[in-house]
C-alpha positions, 0 to 999 in steps of 0.5 A, a space after each residue: 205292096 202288101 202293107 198297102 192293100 193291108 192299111 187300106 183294107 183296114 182303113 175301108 173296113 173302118 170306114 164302113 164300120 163305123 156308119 153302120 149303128 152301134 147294135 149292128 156292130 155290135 151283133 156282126 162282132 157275137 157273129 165274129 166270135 161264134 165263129 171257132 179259131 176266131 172266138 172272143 179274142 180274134 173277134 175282139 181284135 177285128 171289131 177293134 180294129 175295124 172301129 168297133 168301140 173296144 168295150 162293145 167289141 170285148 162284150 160282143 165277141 165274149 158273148 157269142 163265143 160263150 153262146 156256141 161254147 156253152 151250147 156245144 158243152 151242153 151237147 156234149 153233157 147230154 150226149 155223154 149222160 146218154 151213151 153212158 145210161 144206155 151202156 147200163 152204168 153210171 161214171 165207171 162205165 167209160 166208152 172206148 177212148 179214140 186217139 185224139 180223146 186219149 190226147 185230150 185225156 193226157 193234157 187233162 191229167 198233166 194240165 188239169 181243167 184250168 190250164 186245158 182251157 186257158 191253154 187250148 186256143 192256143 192250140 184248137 178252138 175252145 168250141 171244140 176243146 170244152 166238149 172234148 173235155 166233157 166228153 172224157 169225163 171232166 167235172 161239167 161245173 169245172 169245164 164250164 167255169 174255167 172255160 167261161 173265164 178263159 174265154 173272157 181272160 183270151 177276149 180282154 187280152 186281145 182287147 188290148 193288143 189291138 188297142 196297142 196296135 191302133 195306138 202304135 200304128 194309127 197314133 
């Protein structure tokens, strides 16, 4: 019954996807992966799944997931430069680390910038563990660069989940 409702919502769902033109597709996808927990590799999995061609969906949900990403890290940057000038000191100046800052300062010692990042959406959203990065006191540079290609490395993977699952499902 589930299984049902399930094949044809999706079969719906493409149908309706696929009479809508190729940038409407393509912008409701960088909507899909603005959208924290669902990001570039939920928003490349339903864009596929939903008929979005998988190179458009890829692209699409990359993109706006690096937009809300990038623009969050940002914030946290310059919010973080501006609590620190205004304490009177420069990096040494640390603010009081709450528990979950203290969580997130851990993994960063155990896993490093790069596995936080690739690791962290298993876990939070990345438009909320990219910040929380910058807001302990990680290399800026190195948050944004990991950040960016784990947000590419989690779309292309589930590019091809879902092209496996219409290949094996619809096939």
């Amino acid at each position: 019954m589930i299984f049902d409702f399930l094949g044809d919502f999706l079969t719906n769902l493409a149908q309706f996807t696929q009479g809508l033109d190729a940038w409407l597709q393509g912008f409701f996808v960088v909507l899909l992966g603005a959208i924290p927990f669902v990001e570039s590799y939920g928003g490349t999995f339903v864009g596929i799944v939903a008929g979005v061609p998988p190179v458009l969906a890829v692209i699409a949900a990359i993109v706006g997931n690096a937009i809300c990403t990038f623009a969050l890290m940002f914030a946290a940057l310059k919010t973080r430069s501006a609590v620190l000038s205004r304490r009177g000191g420069g990096a040494d100046t640390e603010p009081r680390m709450s528990k979950r800052r203290a969580k997130v300062a851990k993994a960063l010692d155990q896993y490093g910038v790069p596995g936080v990042c690739f690791l962290g959406p298993l876990l939070v959203a990345s438009q909320i563990t990219a910040p929380t990065l910058i807001a302990v006191g990680a290399r800026p540079g190195k948050v944004f660069l990991f950040q960016g290609l784990a947000i590419i490395a989690w779309g292309v993977l589930f590019a091809l989940l879902g092209n496996l699952l219409l290949t094996n499902v619809a096939g």
